[in-house]
VODREN-176544 format. One record per residue (C-alpha): residue in one letter; x, y, z. Coordinates in steps of 0.2 Angstrom, whole numbers, plus 5000, padded with zeros to 4 digits. Layout:
<nodes>
AXYZ
...
</nodes>
This chain:
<nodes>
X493949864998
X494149905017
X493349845032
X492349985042
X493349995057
X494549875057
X496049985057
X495550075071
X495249945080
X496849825080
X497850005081
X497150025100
X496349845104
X497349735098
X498949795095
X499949625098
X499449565082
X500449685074
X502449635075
X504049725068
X504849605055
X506349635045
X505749575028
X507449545022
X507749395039
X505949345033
X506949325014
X508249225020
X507149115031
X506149085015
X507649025004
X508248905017
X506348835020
X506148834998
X507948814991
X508048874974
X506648994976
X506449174975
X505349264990
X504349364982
X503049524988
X501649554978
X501349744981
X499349834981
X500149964971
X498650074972
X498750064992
X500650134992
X500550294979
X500350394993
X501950325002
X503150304986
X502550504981
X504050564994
X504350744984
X503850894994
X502650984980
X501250904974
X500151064970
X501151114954
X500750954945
X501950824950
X503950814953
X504150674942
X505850644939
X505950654958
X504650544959
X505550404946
X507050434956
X506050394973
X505450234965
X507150184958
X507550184976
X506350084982
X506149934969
X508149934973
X508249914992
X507149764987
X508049694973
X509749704984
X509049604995
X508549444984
X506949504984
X505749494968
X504249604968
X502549604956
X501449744955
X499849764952
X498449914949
X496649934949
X496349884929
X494249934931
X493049974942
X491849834947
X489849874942
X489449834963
X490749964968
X490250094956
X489350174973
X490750184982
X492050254969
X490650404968
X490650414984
X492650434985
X492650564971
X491250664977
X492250694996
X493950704986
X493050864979
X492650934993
X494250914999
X494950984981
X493751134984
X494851185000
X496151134992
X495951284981
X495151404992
X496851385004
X497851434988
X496851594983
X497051655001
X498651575007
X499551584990
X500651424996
X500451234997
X499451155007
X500251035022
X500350875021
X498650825030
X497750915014
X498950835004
X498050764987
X499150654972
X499550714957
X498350684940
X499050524933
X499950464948
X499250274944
X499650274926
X501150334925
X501850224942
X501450084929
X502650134914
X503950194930
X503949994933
X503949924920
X505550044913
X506249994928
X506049804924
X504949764934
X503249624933
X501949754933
X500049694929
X498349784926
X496749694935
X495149624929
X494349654942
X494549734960
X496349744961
X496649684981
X495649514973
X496949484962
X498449534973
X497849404986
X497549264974
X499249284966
X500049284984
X499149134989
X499449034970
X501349084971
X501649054990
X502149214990
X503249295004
X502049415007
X500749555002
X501549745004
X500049875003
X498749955018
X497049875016
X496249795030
X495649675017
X497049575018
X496949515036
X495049475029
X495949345016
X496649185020
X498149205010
X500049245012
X500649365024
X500249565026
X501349675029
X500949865030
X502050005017
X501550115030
X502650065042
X504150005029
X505850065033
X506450085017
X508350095024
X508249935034
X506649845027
X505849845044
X503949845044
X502449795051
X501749615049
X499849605054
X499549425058
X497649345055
X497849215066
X498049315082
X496549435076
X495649295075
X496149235093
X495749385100
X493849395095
X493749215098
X493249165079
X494249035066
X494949135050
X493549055039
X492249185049
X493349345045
X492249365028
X490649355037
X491449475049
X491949615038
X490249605029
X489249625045
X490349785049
X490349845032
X491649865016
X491449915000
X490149784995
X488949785010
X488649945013
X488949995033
X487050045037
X486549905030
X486649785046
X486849925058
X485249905067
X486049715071
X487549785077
X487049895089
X485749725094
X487449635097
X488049805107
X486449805117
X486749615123
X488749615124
X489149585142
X491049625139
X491149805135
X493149875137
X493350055142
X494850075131
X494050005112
X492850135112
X491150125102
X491650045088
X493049925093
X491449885105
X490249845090
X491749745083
X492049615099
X490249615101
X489949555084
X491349455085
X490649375100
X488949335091
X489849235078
X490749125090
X489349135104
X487549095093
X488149085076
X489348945078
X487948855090
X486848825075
X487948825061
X487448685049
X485748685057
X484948825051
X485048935036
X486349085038
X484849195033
X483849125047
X484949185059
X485449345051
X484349495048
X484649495029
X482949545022
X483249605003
X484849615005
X485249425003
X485949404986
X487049554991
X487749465008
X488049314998
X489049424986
X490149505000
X490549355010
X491249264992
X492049424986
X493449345000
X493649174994
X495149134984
X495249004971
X495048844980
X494348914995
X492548865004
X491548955017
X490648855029
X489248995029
X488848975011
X488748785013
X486948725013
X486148585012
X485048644999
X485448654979
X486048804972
X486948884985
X488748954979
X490048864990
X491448914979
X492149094975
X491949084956
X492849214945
X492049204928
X491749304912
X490149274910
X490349244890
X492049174890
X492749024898
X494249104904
X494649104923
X496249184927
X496249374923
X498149384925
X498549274912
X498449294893
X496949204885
X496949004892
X495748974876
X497249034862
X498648904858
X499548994847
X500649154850
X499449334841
X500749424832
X500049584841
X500949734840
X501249804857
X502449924866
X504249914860
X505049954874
X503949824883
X505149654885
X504049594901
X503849394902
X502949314914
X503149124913
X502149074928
X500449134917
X500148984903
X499148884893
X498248774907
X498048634894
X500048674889
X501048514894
X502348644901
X502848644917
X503548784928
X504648774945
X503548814958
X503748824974
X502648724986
X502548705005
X503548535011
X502448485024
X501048515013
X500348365006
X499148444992
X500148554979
X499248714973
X499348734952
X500048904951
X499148894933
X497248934933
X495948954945
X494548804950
X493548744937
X492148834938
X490748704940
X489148844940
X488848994927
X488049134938
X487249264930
X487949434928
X487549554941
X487549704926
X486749614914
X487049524898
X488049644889
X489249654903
X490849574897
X492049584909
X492749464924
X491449494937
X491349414954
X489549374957
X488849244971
X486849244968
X485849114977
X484649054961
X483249124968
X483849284968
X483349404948
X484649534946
X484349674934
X484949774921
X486049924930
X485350034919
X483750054907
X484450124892
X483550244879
X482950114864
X484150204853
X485550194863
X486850054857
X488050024871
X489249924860
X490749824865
X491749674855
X491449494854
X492349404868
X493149304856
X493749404844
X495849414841
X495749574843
X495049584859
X496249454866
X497449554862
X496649744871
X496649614885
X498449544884
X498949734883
X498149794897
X498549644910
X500149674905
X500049854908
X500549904890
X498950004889
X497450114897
X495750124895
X495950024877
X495249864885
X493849954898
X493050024880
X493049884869
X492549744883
X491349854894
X491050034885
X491250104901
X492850204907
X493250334920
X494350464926
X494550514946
X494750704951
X495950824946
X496450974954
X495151104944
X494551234953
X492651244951
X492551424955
X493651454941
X492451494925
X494051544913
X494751344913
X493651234906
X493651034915
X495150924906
X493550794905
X492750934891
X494250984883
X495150784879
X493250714876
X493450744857
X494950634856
X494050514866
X492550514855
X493750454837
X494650344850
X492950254854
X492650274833
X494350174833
X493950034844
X492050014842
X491749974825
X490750014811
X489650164812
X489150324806
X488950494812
X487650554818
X486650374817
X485450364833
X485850184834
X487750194835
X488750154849
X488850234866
X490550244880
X489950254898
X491050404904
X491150424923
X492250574923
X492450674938
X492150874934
X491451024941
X489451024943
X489350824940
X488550734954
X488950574945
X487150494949
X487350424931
X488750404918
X488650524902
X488450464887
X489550484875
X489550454856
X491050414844
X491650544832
X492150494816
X494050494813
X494650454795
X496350444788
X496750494769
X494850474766
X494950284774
X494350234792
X495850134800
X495749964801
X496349894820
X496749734812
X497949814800
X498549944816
X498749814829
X499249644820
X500249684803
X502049684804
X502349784788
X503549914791
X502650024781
X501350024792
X502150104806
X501650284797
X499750234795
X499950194814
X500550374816
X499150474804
X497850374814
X498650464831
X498650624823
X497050614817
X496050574833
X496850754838
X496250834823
X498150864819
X498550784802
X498750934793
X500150974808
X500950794802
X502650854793
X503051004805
X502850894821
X503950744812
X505350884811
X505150894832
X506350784840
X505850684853
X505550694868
X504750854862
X503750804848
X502350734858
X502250884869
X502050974855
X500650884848
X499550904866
X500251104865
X499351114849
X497751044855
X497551124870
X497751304862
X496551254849
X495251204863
X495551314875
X495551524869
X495951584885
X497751504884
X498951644881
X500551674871
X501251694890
X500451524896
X501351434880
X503051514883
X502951424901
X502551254894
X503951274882
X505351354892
X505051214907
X505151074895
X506851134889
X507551174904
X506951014913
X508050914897
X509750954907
X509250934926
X509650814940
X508150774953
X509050844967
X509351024956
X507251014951
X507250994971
X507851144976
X506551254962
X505651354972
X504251454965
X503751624972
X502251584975
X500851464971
X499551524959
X497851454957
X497951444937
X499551384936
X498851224947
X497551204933
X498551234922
X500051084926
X498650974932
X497850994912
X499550974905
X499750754914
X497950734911
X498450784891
X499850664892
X498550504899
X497850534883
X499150524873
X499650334882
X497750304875
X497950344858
X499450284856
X498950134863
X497550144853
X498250174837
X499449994839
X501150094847
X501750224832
X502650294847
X503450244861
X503050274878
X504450364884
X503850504872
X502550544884
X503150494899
X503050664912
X504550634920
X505350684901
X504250844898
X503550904911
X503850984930
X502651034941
X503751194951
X504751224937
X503251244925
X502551344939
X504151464941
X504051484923
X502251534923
X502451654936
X504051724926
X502951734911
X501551804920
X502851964924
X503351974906
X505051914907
X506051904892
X506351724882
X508051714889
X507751744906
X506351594906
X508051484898
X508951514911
X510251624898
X510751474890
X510851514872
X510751354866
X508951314867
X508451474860
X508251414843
X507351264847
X506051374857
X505751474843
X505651324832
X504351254846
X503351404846
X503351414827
X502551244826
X501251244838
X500751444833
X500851384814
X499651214818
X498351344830
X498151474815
X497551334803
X496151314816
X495951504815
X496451504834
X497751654837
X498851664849
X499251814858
X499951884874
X498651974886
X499252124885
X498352134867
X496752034872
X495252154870
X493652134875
X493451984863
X494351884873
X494051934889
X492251924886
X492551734883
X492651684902
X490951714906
X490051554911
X488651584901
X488751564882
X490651554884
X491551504869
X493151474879
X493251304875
X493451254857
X493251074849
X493951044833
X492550964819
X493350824808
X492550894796
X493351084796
X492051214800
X491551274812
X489851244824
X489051304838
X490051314856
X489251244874
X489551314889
X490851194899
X490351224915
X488651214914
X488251044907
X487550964920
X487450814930
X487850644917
X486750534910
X486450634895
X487050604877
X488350684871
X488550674850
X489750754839
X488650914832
X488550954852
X490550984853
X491051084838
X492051254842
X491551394840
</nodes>
């Protein structure tokens, strides 16, 4: 969320309340005030992506080792300091937010669009000021933190909601992220990562309390506030015509806040100056012009109370009015999304991430007799359980409906009827898993815990998404990432969802909000499973995710292989050692999709991923490419979007891997990929893109052998483009192109789409519709 405005606003109005503090003094203090207590920083990991990315090039598809390098730095100023930090990432999209996420991605491809055209004409990078983050960045941050050792959780819900909480429940020393939200909650203290000093651990502190002195109001009416000016719940033209009312009438007008730090104080100045008069007289919608948009004012002025926390403008008289910020599934009675299920006394033997040793003691049972240190304010009198949220006294209903069956925060006066988001077709079967199911306890424990991606969003909700990537929409030669990876998707959904059969009208549907060329994103496609079977058998994710039979581990790694359509591939890839084996895998699919990928295109992916195996950060620094060419961008881009998918269906598939496999800053580097493509590109020999080392000459060769081998069982040949004819360059017309291949489970082939031109979403998408051609 963020409060329209507001950032503006204290910048040049009210710049006292923001103070230089050295968080490392504000440590010590904390130790001496709570002896035997570590001052902790819960950090908005989503608000600091932009800061932690420090690398120069971000075009090329990321500079990831420089990247884990930056972020090794950064946990470790911390850490020197006595400092424990706890991350946490946006886990889902909330259904009332849905607006504004399409909002974001339909103005980050706008900005993507220029992105592209500076490239074509400029043949370099972008500044800064156009600067846009690498596919993945989110995903990948999370495996970064966690191999660094570091608490690192997935939300339920809208991430900031959850940051704030935890500050508030574990009298945190503060919150490190850049959201104005957080001087809207009444929780720990805000301090902005803009401003961090990494060196010295000087930053800006932005106090609450002094905001709230200078617009005269008490920090109770900061949530009224910010809904009046607008966030990410009440839209901004929603009140707008009261706003400019409250202008109109404001007798203090200051020169130097300009129009809207004006509509701020004279807002502000109506809370304290009629509001406050008649507050617990009057009805708040008697003296507010909410019209239809009650329930929706309700919502937003709750969406900033923590657990435990009142408002006074939500406390009537009458019945039925929510005084309580409530944080419910609405079919489940847990309450704290950043704890394992509260319901379950006994430990699931779930199989989860190997690598993944991550404890978090403070999240337990609430009925558990076990106690943890916690530490409390002395001169507090009322201790805060750091265990669960507030009973929840009232079931609301869900603002999305009953199948909806995730944590939603809903405040709905009872008067009010909320309907279904969306009226789906009779023979549409949005299918998601029983709440209660062990297996579903456990997709959830794996994705709090940041173990997993999209595994939990499909089985709770059937709804997923995927934010832009840099894909150049001009471009008819490339199809979108969204088409290429969606048959992987579709046997991952087949995984998780259920029985079902192919082709049934009534079988299950995913929600897809995927950001791609041509799609306005007014409605999510819908997108059927595809049916995946290993040695004639569908896998059973009871038998994937909870035996702890060794032999198991190779069904685990069929199943992987078969939701890319690679199980004939099986021995040849097992000969790959890792961390190549993987890449490999994703090599082979792409060149099967895609048949406007060269022989030049794969001796770049390969030569890079051998070459990055023996460099430094600081020697990938200094890799300069010629130039920057637009396909190459795509190309990189493609590449980390592949390797998201692979954390999917490895997660999927109960771990047969472990992470680091496919972890990008073991494979893949955006300039040196790049300065291999462009060497490629100029038909340089095998030995010059190796940088004359001899020794990985072999394992090219081997490299290209497997994935040439695996593409010609698919009847896809690879060649250079020197021998394409007018077969192949026929292919990249838009319409009727068969540039983009999907592989049929069941062998043969089908009838090709053109990629580009399907079409805004909301339409179904089944398995005949993506077979290759």
């Amino acid at each position: 969320m963020g409060v329209r405005g507001l950032q503006g606003f204290v910048g040049s109005t009210c710049p006292h309340i923001c103070t230089v503090v050295n968080i490392q003094e504000l440590a010590e203090n904390y130790r001496t005030k709570y002896p035997g207590c570590t001052p902790t920083i819960v950090v908005d990991a989503m608000c600091c992506l932009r800061y932690w990315y420090t690398p120069e090039s971000w075009i090329c598809g990321g500079q990831w080792r420089e990247y884990f390098s930056a972020l090794r730095d950064f946990v470790a100023a911390f850490t020197s300091a006595g400092i424990k930090l706890i991350f946490f990432f946006d886990g889902m999209v909330e259904p009332g937010k849905r607006d504004e996420w399409v909002k974001r991605r339909l103005k980050n491809n706008r900005e993507i669009s220029k992105i592209f055209h500076y490239i074509k004409s400029k043949r370099e990078q972008p500044g800064r000021n156009m600067f846009f983050i690498p596919s993945g960045l989110a995903i990948f941050t999370r495996f970064a933190l966690k191999s660094l050792g570091q608490e690192t959780f997935c939300s339920l819900q809208e991430a900031d909601y959850e940051v704030a909480s935890y500050g508030l429940l574990h009298n945190c020393l503060g919150i490190l992220g850049e959201d104005t939200d957080y001087l809207i909650y009444d929780t720990c203290p805000y301090f902005s990562i803009g401003d961090l000093c990494l060196e010295t651990l000087e930053t800006i502190m932005l106090c609450r309390e002094k905001l709230c002195e200078s617009l005269g109001l008490h920090v109770a009416d900061l949530p009224l506030l910010a809904c009046l000016l607008g966030n990410d719940i009440t839209p901004e033209g929603m009140f707008e015509s009261f706003r400019y009312k409250c202008l109109s009438s404001y007798a203090s007008v200051k020169e130097n806040a300009g129009k809207k730090g004006n509509i701020i104080l004279a807002v502000s100045d109506y809370i304290s100056r009629v509001l406050h008069l008649y507050q617990g007289e009057k009805k708040i919608e008697d003296m507010l012009p909410l019209g239809p948009n009650k329930a929706l004012f309700y919502k937003g002025v709750a969406a900033y109370l923590l657990p435990g926390q009142t408002s006074p403008w939500l406390v009537q008289k009458s019945k039925g009015i929510i005084t309580e910020k409530q944080v419910v599934n609405p079919e489940s009675k847990q309450e704290v999304p950043m704890c394992l299920d509260p319901e379950s006394k006994q430990e699931v033997p779930a199989r989860t991430n190997p690598e993944s040793m991550q404890e978090v003691p403070m999240c337990t049972d609430p009925e558990s007799n076990q106690e943890a240190s916690m530490c409390t304010d002395p001169e507090s009198k009322q201790e805060i359980s750091i265990y669960t949220y507030p009973e929840v006294k009232q079931k609301l209903p869900s603002e999305t409906g009953a199948e909806y069956n995730s944590e939603v925060l809903v405040c709905t006066p009872p008067e009010v009827k909320q309907e279904d988001a969306m009226d789906m077709e009779p023979e549409i079967k949005q299918v998601t898993m029983d709440s209660d199911s062990e297996i579903l306890k456990v997709a959830r424990m794996q994705h709090v815990h940041s173990e997993s991606y999209l595994v939990y969003n499909i089985m709770s909700t059937g709804e997923i998404e995927c934010s832009n990537t840099l894909e150049d929409e001009l471009d008819q030669a490339l199809p979108s990432q969204a088409f290429i990876y969606r048959p992987v998707r579709q046997r991952v959904y087949a995984l998780l969802l259920g029985d079902w059969r192919d082709g049934a009208r009534s079988g299950p549907v995913v929600k897809e909000w995927f950001v791609y060329p041509g799609n306005s994103l007014k409605h999510p496609d819908l997108v059927r499973p595809l049916q995946v079977t290993v040695q004639g058998r569908k896998p059973s994710l009871e038998v994937l995710w909870l035996s702890q039979e060794p032999a198991v581990q190779a069904r685990r790694l069929d199943t992987l292989l078969a939701c890319f359509n690679l199980s004939s591939s099986r021995e040849d890839l097992q000969a790959v050692e890792s961390p190549l084996r993987a890449l490999c895998c994703l090599l082979i699919y792409i060149f099967v999709q895609v048949d406007t990928l060269s022989l030049e295109d794969l001796h770049a992916f390969i030569a890079q991923a051998l070459c990055l195996q023996g460099k430094s950060p600081s020697q990938l620094m200094n890799v300069q490419p010629d130039y920057i060419n637009s396909r190459a961008v795509q190309l990189g881009s493609l590449l980390v979007r592949g390797l998201t998918m692979l954390v999917l269906v490895n997660s999927a598939c109960g771990f047969p891997w472990t992470t680091s496999e496919f972890m990008p800053w073991n494979v893949f580097d955006g300039k040196l990929f790049h300065q291999k493509y462009l060497q490629s590109e100029k038909g340089y020999a095998v030995e010059v893109l190796l940088e004359q080392n001899r020794s990985w000459l072999t394992k090219f060769h081997n490299l290209k052998a497997v994935v040439c081998k695996a593409c010609s069982k698919e009847n896809r040949r690879i060649v250079g483009r020197t021998h394409w004819n007018s077969h192949y360059t026929g292919r990249l017309g838009r319409q009727g192109s068969s540039s983009h291949r999907t592989g049929s489970t069941h062998g043969h082939p089908g009838h090709g789409q053109p990629w580009r031109d399907q079409g805004p979403g909301g339409r179904q998408y089944g398995h005949d519709q993506w077979r290759r051609y």
